[in-house]
N, C-alpha and C positions, 0 to 999 in steps of 0.2 A: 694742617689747620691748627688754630690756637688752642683748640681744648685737646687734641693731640697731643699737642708740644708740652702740656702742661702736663698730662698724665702719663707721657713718657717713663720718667721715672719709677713708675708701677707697673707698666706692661713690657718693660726693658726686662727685667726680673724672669719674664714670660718670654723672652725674644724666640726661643729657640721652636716652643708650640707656634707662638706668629708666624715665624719664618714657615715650618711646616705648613701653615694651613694655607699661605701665599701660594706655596708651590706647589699645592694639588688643586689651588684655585682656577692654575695657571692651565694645569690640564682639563677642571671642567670647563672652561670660556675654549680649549680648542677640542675638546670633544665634540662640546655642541656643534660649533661650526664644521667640526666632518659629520656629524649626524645629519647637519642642513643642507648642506654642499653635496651629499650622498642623497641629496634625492634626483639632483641632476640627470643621473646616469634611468634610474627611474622614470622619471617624467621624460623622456628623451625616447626612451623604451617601448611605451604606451603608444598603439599603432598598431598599424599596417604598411608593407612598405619598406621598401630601402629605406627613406625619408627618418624610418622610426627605429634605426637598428644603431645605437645608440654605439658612438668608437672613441676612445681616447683622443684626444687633439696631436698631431705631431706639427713639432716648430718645424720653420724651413732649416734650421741647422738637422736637425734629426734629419729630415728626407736628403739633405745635400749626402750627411753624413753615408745611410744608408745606401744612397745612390752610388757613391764613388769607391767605399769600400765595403765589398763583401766579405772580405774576412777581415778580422782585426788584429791579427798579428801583426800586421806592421803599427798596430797603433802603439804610441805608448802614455802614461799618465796619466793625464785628467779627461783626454781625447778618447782614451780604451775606456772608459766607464762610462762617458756621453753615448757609444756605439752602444756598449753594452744596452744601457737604458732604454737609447731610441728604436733597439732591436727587438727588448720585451716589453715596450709598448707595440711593436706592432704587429708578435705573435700575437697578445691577446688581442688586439682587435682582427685580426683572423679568427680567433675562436669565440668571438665575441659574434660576428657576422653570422656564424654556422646556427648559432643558436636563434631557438622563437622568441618571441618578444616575453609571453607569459615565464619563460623558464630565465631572461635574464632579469626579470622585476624579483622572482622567486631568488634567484641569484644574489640580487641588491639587499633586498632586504633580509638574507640572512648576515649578509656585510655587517648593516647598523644596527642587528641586534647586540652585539657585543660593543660597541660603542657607547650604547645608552644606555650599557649595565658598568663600564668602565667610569662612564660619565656621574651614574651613579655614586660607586665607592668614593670617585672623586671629590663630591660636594658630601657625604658623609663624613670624608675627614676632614674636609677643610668647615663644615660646621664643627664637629668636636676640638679641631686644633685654636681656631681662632675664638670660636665663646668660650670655650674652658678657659683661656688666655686672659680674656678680657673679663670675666666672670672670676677669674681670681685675685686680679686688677685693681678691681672693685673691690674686692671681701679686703685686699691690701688697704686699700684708701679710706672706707670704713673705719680699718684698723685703728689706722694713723689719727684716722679725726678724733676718737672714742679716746686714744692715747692725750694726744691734742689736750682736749678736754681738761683730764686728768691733773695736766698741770698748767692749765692757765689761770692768772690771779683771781683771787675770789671774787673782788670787785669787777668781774665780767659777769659772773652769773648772778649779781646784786643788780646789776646795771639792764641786763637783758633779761625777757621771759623765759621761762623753760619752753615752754613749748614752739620760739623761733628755734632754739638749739636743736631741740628733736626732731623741728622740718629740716632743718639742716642734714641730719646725721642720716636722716628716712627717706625726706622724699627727692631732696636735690641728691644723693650719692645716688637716688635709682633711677631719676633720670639719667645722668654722668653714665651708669651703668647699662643701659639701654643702648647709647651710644658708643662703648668701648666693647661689648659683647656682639649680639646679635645686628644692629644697627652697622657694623664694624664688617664683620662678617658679608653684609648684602653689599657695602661699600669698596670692598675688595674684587668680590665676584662679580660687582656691575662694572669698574675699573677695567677689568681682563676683557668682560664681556664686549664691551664699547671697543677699546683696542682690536682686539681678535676681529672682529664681527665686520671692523670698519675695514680693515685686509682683506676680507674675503669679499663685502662687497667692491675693494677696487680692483679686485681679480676679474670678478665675473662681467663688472663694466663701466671701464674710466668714468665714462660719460655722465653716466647714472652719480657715480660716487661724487663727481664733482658741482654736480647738483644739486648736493644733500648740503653743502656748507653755503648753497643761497637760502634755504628752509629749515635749514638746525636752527638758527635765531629765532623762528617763530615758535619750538619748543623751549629754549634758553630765554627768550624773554619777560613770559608773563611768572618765572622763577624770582626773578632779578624786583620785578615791580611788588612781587608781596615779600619778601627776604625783611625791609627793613621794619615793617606792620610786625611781623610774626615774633622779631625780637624784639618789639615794641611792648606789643601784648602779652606777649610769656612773660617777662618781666615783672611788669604788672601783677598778670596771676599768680606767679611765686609769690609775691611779695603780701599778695593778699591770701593766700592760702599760707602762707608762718604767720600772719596776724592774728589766723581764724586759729591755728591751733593755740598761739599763745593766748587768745582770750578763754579757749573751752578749759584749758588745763587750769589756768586761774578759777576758770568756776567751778571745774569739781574740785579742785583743793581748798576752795573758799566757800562752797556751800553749803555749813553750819552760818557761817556769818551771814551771805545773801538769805539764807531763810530766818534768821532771826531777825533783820532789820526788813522784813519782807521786801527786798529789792527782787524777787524771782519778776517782776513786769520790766524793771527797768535795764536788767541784765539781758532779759530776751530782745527788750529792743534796741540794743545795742549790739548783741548776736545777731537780730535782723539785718542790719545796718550790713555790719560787714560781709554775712554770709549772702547778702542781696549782689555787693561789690565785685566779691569771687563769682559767684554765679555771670554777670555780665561781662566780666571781664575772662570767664573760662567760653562765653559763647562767643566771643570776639577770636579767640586765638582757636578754638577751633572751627570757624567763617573761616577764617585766611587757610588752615591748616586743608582745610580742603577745597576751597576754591583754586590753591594754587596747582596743585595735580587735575583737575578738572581742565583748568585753561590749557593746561599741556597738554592732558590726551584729545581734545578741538582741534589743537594743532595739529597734535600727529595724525588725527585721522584726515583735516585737511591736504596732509603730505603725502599721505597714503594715496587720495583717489590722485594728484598729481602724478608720481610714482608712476598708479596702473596704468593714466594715461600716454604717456610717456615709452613705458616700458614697450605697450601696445606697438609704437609706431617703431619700435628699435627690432622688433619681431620680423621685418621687411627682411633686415640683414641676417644674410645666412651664418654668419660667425655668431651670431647672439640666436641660441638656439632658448625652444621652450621650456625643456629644463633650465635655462642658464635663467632664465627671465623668472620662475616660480621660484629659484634659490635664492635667488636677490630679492625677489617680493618677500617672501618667508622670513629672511634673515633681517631686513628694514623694518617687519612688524618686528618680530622678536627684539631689536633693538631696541623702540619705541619702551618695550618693559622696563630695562635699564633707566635709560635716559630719563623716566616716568619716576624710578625710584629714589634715581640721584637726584631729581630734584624736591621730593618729599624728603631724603636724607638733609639736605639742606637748611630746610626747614625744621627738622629734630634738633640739628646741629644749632641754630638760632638757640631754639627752649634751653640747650644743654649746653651753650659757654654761659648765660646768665645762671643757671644751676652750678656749674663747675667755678665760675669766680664767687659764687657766695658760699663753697665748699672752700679753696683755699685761700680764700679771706681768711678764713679761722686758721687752717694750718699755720697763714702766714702771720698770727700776730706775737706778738712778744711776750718771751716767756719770764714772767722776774725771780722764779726758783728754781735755781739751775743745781744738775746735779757737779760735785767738785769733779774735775777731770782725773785727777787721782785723791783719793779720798784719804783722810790718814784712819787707822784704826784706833778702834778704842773700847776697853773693855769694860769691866762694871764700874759705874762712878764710885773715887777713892776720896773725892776731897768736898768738890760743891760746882755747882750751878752759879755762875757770877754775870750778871747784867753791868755793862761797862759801858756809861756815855750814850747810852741808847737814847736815839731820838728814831719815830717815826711822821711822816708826813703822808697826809690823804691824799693819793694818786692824784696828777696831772694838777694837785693844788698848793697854795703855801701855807695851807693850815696845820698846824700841830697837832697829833692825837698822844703823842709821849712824846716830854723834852729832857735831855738829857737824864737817864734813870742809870741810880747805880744803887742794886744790889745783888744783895750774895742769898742763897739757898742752899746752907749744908748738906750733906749727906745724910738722912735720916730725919734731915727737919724738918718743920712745919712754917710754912710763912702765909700770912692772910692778907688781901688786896682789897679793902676797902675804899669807900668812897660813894659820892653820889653818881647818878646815872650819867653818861657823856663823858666819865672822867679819863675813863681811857684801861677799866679793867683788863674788858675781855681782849681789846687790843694786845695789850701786854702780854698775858697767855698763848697771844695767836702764834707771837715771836717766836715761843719756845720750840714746837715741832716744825717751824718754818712753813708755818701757813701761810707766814708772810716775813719778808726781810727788815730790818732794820735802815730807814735812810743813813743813819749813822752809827756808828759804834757798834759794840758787837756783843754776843753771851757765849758763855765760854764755859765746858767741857770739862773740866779739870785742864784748865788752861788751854784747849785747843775750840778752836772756833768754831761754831756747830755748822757753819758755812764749806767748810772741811769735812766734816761727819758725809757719811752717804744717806742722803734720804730715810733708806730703809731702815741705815740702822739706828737713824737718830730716834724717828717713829717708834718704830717697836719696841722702845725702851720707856717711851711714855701714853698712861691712859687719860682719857676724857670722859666725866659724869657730868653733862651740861643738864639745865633747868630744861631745853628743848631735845628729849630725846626722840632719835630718830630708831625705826623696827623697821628689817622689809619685810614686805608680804609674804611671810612664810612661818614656818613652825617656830613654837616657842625651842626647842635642843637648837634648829639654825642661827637663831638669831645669838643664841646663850655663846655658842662655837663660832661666830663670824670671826673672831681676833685668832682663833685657833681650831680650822677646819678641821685637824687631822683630832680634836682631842676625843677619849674615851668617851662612854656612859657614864662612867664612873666619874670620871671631873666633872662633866657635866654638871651632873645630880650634885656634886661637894661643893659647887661654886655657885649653884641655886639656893642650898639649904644655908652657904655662908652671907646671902644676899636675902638670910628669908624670906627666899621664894616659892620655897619647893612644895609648901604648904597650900597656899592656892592655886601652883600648878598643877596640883593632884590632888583636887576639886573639880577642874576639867572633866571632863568623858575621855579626853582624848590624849590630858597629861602632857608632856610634853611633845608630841604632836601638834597638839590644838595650834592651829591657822592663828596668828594675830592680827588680820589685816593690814592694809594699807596704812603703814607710822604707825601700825601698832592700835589702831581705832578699836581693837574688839576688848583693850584690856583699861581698865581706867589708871589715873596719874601714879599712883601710888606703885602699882603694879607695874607699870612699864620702866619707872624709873628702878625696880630693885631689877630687872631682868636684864637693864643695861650697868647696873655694881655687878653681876651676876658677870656678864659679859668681858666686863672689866679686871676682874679677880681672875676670872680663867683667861683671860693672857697674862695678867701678871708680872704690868709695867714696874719698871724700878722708879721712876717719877708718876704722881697721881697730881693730877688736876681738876678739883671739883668746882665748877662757875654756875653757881647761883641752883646749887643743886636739889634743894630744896623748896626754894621758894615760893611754888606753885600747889604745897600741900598741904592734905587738910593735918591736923594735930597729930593723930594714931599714925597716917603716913610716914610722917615725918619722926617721929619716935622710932620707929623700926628702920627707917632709913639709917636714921644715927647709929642705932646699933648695927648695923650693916656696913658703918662704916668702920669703927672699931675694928672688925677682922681688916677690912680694906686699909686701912692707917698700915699694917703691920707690916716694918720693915720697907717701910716706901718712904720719899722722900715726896712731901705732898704742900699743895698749892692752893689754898683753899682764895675762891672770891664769893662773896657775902651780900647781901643787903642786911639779913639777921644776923644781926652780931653777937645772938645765941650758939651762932656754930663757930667764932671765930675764937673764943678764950681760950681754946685747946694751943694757938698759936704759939711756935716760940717768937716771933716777931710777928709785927702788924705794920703793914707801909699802907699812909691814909694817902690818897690820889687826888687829886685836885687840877683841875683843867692839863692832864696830861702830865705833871709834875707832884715829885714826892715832897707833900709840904711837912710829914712829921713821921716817926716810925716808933716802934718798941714794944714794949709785951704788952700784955691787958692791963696787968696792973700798972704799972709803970704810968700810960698813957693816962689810966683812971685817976691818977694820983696828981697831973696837972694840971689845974685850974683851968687854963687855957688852952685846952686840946682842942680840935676840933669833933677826934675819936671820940671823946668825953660826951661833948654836947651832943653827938648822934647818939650815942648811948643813952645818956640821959632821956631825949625824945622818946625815943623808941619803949625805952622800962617805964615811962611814965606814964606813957599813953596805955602801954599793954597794963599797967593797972588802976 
């Protein structure tokens, strides 16, 4: 099937557990049928009477055999083992004859008890071989997507809500999962079960069997009439169950703002709206989910009183004995379970290819940061950071965000990125750790192309202190050591107290324990921004890039940030972008930005000093208004 073939490549990995649990599948579907088949001798047994004295069948080769030779020595090959057999079927039914009815049922049924304990172990391993299988499958495929993620272009996660991503990564891989574990498993052992079952019923009677494939259609049909509803509907509900998460996850990350503009009425009735949608369209798909097994077992129980009726009049012939008729009735119900399940598996399978193609949708889209196949190395930068020709354009458009930018960042130097908003700042920064690629031209390494560099170690060479700092939900030391899980207490605490921070950390109760919530919600701006210098300093990039790092603070904040940055400045080679161009006179160069191109560049003074700068005139604004 198509969402098999698809997760092949993850349960391939696992072949060897599959294989196993196939092939003690194989034994539970033919255990059961001797468990079933063995009541024959049973029910044959139950009497009085010759009639009831229950004897192996011998073929007319067997009686010819027997009849014409009494010893076997002259047999030879396959003939000497036909005798053999037909010989010890008909000691035992001598010793079978001798015996009362009560002691050969006692007989029988010490036979199937060990059957239906071997039957047992059997379907023990073949559940542990094939969900483990398919349960690890999964945990693979997860993996992959979580991976996935990781590196696809940023303008996917601008583009789409979080919380479609998170139904993605949650509820569609647990459906997918559903059907490559457990779901997987019943699919294997109703497969054998049907095969095996449908043998034993043509053993006990052509007749019977060949009148099962004028009435299977009446089980196979009403599968086939809800099959195209059920992928109709599930569809549907996915799609509106990732709406409903994407809208609630906007609202708790947005509700400062809906309560401040009191939109909580307008919000709920548009969570109405949708969560009305899912709701009807979750009663829809599961109507079909269960009507459609319903109509099947109508069927089957109408095939059943046919069957008894049937059976009844085949009971006249002496070769279709009582037992033979209860094994074949027993074994048609017990079929009926299967065929009941396969066609609910069907059904799962519909929910689970619309789930598995919006799973590798994502796997399948395109990566534009690719790691170099052979990376070249590179050790502490010796010479500078150089932007060469850099132009980028905004995905799938022909707009400009940088057009051709060329400059250089020495080793140890400072260069500031001003301009007004749109102009193409933080774009430019994003370049550098390959957040994003350049449409054109390249930045360079000490001459080698960061496109070269490996990821990791382009990364870890450079920090970020943006105006939006991000904390996860965890202690103040977690959040301090994110860039360096393994570091001491001791760095810790020296990259706190160089971020002056360690002073209101230990204020807390709980000190560097203390929870910071969700982004950090429990500590205000000031405070969250020095714990992310703080985070910054204890890794200890050779390149620092500070974007608009202060912008959002009050006076006092901001004063101690500065001096926070002074430790952080030292021995880095650093990136400042601005709206205050209070922080940017520190620069050895200043590149002013303007609709994605470098319209002017140079020191503070320099720029101060012509008439016609534009730097100038923002400056100007800015000192004039502040007094």
């Amino acid at each position: 099937m198509k969402i098999y073939r698809k997760l092949w490549p993850y349960l391939a990995k696992y072949k060897y557990r599959l294989s196993l649990g196939v092939f003690l599948s194989i034994f539970v579907s033919i255990f059961n049928g001797a468990s079933l088949t063995s009541l024959i001798p049973i029910f044959d047994s139950l009497g009085t009477g010759e009639n009831y004295k229950f004897q192996i069948a011998l073929t007319k080769k067997d009686q010819t055999l027997l009849s014409e030779y009494k010893n076997p020595d002259r047999l030879q090959g396959l003939t000497y083992w036909e005798w053999q057999f037909a010989n010890l079927k008909e000691k035992t039914n001598a010793e079978l004859a001798e015996k009362k009815p009560d002691d050969l049922v006692y007989l029988f049924c010490l036979i199937i008890l060990p059957i239906y304990f071997l039957k047992l172990l059997c379907l023990a391993g073949t559940v542990y071989f094939v969900n483990s299988a398919g349960l690890l499958a999964v945990k693979d495929l997860r993996q992959a997507l979580y991976q996935k993620l990781q590196v696809l272009p940023l303008n996917e996660f601008y583009r789409e809500k979080t919380g479609v991503l998170m139904s993605r990564v949650i509820n569609d891989v647990d459906i997918v999962g559903k059907v490559v574990s457990n779901d997987l498993k019943d699919a294997i052992n109703d497969f054998f079960y049907i095969i095996t079952h449908l043998i034993i019923l043509l053993v006990l009677s052509w007749k019977l069997f060949f009148l099962l494939f004028i009435v299977i259609p009446l089980i196979v049909g009403p599968v086939s009439t809800f099959a195209d509803r059920i992928r109709r509907t599930t569809k549907n509900q996915q799609e509106q169950l990732s709406e409903l998460n994407g809208d609630l996850q906007e609202v708790i990350s947005g509700i400062r703002v809906i309560r401040a503009f009191s939109m909580e009425e307008k919000e709920a009735e548009r969570f109405f709206k949708v969560n009305q949608n899912l709701s009807d369209k979750t009663f829809k798909t599961h109507f079909y989910h269960q009507i459609g097994p319903a109509l099947t077992e109508l069927s089957g129980s109408v095939v059943t009183m046919v069957f008894l009726g049937i059976g009844a009049y085949l009971l006249e012939d002496s070769s279709f004995s009582k037992g033979m008729f209860i094994a074949f009735f027993l074994t048609l119900i017990f079929l009926m379970r299967p065929l009941k399940q396969m066609s609910i598996l069907v059904n799962l399978i519909q929910a689970s290819v619309i789930a598995s193609d919006r799973v590798f949708e994502i796997l399948g889209r395109d990566v534009d940061i690719k790691e170099p196949i052979s990376p070249k190395p590179l050790g502490h930068l010796e010479k500078a950071i150089e932007y060469k020709n850099v132009t980028y354009l905004y995905p799938n458009t022909d707009l400009y965000a940088l057009k051709n930018i060329n400059l250089t960042l020495p080793k140890g130097g400072t260069i500031a990125i001003v301009g007004s908003s749109g102009a193409g700042k933080s774009t430019l920064v994003d370049l550098l750790p390959r957040l994003i690629d350049p449409s054109e031209g390249g930045i360079f390494w000490d001459d080698v192309n960061a496109k070269d560099l490996s990821l990791d170690n382009l990364r870890k060479r450079i920090g970020v202190v943006s105006q939006n700092i991000f904390l996860f939900n965890g202690s103040i030391r977690e959040n301090i050591a994110f860039g360096k899980p393994d570091a001491s207490e001791e760095e810790i605490r020296r990259a706190a107290e160089d971020a002056f921070a360690s002073e209101f950390i230990e204020s807390f109760e709980e000190g560097y324990d203390t929870i910071v919530g969700e982004r950090g919600v429990m500590l205000s701006g000031g405070q969250r921004q020095r714990i992310s210098i703080a985070r910054t300093l204890l890794a200890n990039p050779e390149v620092l890039i500070l974007d608009e790092a202060t912008s959002a603070l009050d006076t006092e904040s901001e004063r101690l940030i500065q001096q926070a940055f002074v430790r952080l400045y030292e021995n880095k080679t650093v990136i400042i972008i601005a709206h205050r161009l209070s922080t940017v006179k520190i620069a050895d160069t200043i590149y002013y930005l303007e609709n994605g191109e470098i319209v002017e560049s140079g020191s503070h003074t320099d720029l101060l000093q012509n008439p016609n700068s534009k730097y100038k005139r923002l400056y100007d604004m800015q000192f004039s208004n502040s007094n």
